[in-house]
N, C-alpha and C positions, 0 to 999 in steps of 0.2 A: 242625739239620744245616746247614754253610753248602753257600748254593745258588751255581748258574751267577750271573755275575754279567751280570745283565739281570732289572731289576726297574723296575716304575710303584709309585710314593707317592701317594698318596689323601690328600688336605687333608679329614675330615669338615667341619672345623669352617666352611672356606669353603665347602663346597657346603649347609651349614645357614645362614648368612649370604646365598646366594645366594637360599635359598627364601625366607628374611623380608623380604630386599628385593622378590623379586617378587611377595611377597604383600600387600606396601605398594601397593606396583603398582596392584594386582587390587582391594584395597577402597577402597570399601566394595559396589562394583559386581558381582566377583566373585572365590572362594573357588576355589584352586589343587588339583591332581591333579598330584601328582608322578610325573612319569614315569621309571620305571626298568627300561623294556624292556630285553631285549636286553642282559644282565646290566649296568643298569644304563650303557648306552653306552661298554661295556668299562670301567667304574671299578668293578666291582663291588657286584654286588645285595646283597653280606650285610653292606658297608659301608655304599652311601646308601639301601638301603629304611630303615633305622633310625634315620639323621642324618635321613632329611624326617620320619619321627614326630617324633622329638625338635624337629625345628624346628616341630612344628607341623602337619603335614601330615594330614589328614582321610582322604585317596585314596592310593591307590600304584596305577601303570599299570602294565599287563603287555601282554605277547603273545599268551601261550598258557597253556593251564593248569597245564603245568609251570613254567611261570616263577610263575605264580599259587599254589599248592602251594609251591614254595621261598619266593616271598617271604610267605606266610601263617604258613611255620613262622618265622620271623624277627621279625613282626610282627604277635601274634596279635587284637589290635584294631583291626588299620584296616580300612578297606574296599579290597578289590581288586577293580581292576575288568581283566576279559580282553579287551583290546580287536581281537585277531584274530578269534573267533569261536569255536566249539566243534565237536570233531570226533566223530564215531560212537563210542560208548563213556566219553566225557570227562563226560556230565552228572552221573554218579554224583559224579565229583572236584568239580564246582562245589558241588554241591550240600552234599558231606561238608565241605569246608573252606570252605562261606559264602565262594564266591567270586562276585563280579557279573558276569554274561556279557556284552558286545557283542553280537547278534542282529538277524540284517538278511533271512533267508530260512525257508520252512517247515518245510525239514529241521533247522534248528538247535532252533527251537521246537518241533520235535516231541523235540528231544536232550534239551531241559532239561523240557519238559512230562510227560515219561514217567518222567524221570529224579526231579523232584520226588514224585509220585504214587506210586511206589516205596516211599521213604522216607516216604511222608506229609507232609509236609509240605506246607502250607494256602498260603504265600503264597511266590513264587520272584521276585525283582528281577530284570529285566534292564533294558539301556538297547538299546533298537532305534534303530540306525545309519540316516542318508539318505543317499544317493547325490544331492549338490546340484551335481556337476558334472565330480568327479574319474575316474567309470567305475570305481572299484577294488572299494568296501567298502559296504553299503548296498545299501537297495532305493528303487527307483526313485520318486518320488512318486508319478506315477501308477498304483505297483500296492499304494499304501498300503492301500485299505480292506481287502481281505483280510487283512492282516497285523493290522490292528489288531481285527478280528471274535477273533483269538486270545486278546486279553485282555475274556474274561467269568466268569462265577460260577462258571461248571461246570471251569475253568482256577486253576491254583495261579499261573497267570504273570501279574505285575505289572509296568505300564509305570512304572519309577521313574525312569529321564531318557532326554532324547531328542538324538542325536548328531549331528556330523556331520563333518570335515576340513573345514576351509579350507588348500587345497591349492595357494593362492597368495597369503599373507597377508605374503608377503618381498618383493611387489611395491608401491612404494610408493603407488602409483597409486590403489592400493584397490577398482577398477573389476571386479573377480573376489570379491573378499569380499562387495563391496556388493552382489551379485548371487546370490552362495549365502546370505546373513541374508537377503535378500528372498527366496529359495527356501525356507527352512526357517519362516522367520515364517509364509506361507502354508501348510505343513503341519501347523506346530503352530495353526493357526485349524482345519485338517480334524480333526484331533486334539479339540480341543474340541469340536467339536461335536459328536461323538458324543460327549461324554460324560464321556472320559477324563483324568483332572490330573496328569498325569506330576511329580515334584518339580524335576528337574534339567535345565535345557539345557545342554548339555553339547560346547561351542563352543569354539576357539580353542586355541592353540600357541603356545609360543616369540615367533615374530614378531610374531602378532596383539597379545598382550600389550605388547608394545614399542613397539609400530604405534600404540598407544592405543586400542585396539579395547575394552577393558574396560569403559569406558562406553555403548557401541552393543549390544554382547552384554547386559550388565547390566539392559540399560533394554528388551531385546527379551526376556527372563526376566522380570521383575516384572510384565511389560504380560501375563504369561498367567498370573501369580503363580508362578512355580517362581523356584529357585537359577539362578545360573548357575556353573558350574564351566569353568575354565580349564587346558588339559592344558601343563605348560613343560616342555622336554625339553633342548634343546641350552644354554638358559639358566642350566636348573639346574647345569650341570657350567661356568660363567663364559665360556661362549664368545657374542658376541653374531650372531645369522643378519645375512646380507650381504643387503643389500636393495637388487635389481636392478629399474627402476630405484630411482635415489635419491631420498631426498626432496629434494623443493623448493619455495623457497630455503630451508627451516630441514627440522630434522628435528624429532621429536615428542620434549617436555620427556621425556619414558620411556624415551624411543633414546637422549638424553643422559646422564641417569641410571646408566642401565644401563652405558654405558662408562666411568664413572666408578666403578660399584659392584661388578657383577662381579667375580670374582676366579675365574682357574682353579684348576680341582680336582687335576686330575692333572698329575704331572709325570712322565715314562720318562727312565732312567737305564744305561748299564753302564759299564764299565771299560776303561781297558786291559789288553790281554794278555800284549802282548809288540810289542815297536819294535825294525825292522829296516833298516837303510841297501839301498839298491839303486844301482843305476849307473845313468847313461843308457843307452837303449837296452833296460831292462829291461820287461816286461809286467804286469799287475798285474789280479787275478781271471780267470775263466771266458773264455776266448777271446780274453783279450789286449785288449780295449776300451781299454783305457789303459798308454798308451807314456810312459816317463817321457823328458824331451827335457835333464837334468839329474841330477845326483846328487840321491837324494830321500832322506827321512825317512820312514817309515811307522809308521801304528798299527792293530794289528789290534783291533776289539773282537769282545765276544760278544753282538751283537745282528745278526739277518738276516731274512729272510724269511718264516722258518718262525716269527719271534716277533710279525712284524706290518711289516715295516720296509718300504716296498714295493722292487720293484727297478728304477724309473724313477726314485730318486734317486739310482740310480749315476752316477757322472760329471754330478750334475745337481746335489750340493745341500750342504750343509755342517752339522756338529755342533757342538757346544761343548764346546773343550777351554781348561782353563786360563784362560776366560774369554775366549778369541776361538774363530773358526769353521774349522773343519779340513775341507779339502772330502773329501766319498768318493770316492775315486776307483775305476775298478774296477768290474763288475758285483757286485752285493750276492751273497752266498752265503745259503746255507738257512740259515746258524746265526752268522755271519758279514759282518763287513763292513770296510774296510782307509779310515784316514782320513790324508792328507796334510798331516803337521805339520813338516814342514821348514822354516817360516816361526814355530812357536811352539816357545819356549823351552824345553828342562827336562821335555818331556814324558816320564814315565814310566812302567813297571808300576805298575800298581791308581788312576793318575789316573783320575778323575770325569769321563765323557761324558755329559753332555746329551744327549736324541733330542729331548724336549718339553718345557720348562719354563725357566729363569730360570738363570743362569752368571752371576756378575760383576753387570756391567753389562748384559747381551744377552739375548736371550728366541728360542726359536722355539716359534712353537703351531702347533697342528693346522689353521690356516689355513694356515701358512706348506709344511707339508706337501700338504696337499691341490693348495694351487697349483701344485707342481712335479708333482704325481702327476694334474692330473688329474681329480682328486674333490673331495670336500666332507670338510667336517671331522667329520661325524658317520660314515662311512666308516672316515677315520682314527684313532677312538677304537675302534670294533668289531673294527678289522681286528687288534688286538693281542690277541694269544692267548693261549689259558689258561694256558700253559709258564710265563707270564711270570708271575709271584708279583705281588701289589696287598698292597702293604704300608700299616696307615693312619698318619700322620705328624700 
């Protein structure tokens, strides 16, 4: 059936080129978790959980169990690990679809410990989270040994890796990361000692990996003998994280790489509608924000709010028509937005608008967005909504 016209194209092929690279990256030091929270950072879970198998991928990340559930039935070999937690009633679903839990407090473990013993089942993986500085996720060091008294004989729960965010690894500085791997190294020394050999540390993001952190993680995993695993998220989809401050004077041969290797995944798309002449003096969307001082050209398309577009690019920002930038003018509409092409040629019904990807010669990404909006570019890939069809190209 032809749809609205306002659609995102999904490159699989770049975003499985993007995991071999960054898993270039990672060895021989350490082995990738692709993360595809959050349907997949708006590109779609049922297109890139299958492109990181196919490229390779061992792990797939999740949020929650329903994302864990959807991408299990998609991918019925990999390992998925739920990295928010489990909620009252949920252990049954880890348990039925061999999902790996995140656990960091006694109600979880008591979710999945009751939940496995149910079912019978002898042995339940999780990976128990640290809180090494960020306050969000994890249990605190100091309230570890109770937590780890959970994993004994009489218990199906198995400590199979041990977690943690580095929650400022885009600082180039490194002085915040250096300080939660000296935080988590001494847990897993408490870890040991009692007893316990977890297989996985399970450390690092996006930045860290670019940072050149792959070797410090790598070499803080083999010194207690486990893997080290490495979670990439915003890298996977070719976008590289901004690292405030910068390095200096050089940045790391992996930061270079990277923007050379990268390739975006996604590109957003719609049409024209219909082009309409106005006079000066005339007003143009919701409350008049925009006075034409001129005879103008106008284009309306079908992309707004309600698809993802935010409405601080109104009178702030420009699309790609024809292969130059047509500014929006006008407050964005829910379903709607009106672009000023009285400076470009020719423009007509069912012309090609650009929101995010590559015209011509010209490019805007989701950096380019987030900057007028405000946000960050992982934001700008979420905020576009399901209305909006992920075609793969």
């Amino acid at each position: 059936m032809p749809t609205r016209s306002c659609w995102v194209e999904i490159r699989t092929q770049s975003f499985e080129e993007n995991f071999r690279f960054l898993a270039s990256l990672a060895a021989p030091h350490a082995e990738l978790l692709a993360i595809v929270k959050a349907d997949a950072y708006g590109h779609s879970l049922a297109l890139c959980a299958p492109a990181a198998v196919r490229a390779g991928a061992g792990w797939l990340g999740v949020t929650s169990v329903e994302e864990g559930i959807a991408a299990r039935n998609l991918c019925p070999d990999a390992r998925i690990l739920v990295i928010g937690g489990v909620f009252p009633g949920q252990g049954v679903d880890v348990v039925h679809h061999k999902l790996t839990a995140v656990a960091w407090d006694a109600a979880q473990f008591d979710e999945l410990e009751s939940a496995a013993l149910s079912a019978g089942v002898r042995s339940l993986s999780i990976h128990l989270e640290i809180d090494t500085g960020m306050s969000r996720q994890g249990v605190d060091p100091a309230q570890l040994t109770p937590m780890l008294a959970r994993f004994n004989r009489n218990s199906p729960l198995r400590l199979e890796g041990v977690m943690t965010h580095l929650f400022a690894a885009d600082e180039a500085d490194g002085a915040v990361t250096e300080s939660q791997l000296a935080c988590i190294a001494h847990v897993l020394e408490s870890i040991k000692a009692v007893g316990i050999h977890p297989g996985f540390l399970n450390v690092g993001n996006s930045a860290a990996l670019l940072a050149g952190h792959a070797r410090t993680i790598g070499a803080l995993a083999q010194r207690h003998e486990m893997k080290a695993l490495i979670r990439p998220g915003l890298a996977l989809y070719g976008l590289v994280p901004a690292f405030d401050p910068a390095f200096s004077p050089q940045e790391p041969s992996s930061l270079i790489e990277a923007r050379q290797h990268l390739r975006p995944v996604l590109s957003w798309k719609s049409k024209v509608v219909s082009v309409r002449s106005i006079h000066a003096g005339a007003v143009v969307g919701y409350n008049g924000t925009f006075v034409a001082t001129e005879p103008m050209q106008l284009a309306l398309i079908a992309a707004g709010y309600g698809d993802g577009l935010d409405r601080r690019l109104g009178n702030n920002f420009a699309l790609l028509v024809r292969g130059e930038r047509a500014p929006l003018v006008g407050r964005i509409s829910m379903d709607q937005a009106v672009l000023d092409v009285t400076d470009i040629h020719g423009v007509s019904v069912g012309d090609e608008v650009v929101i995010i990807g590559d015209q011509s010669s010209d490019t805007l990404s989701a950096v380019d967005h987030a900057a007028v909006s405000k946000t960050i570019p992982w934001e700008v890939f979420t905020r576009i909504t399901q209305r909006v069809p992920r075609i793969r190209v």
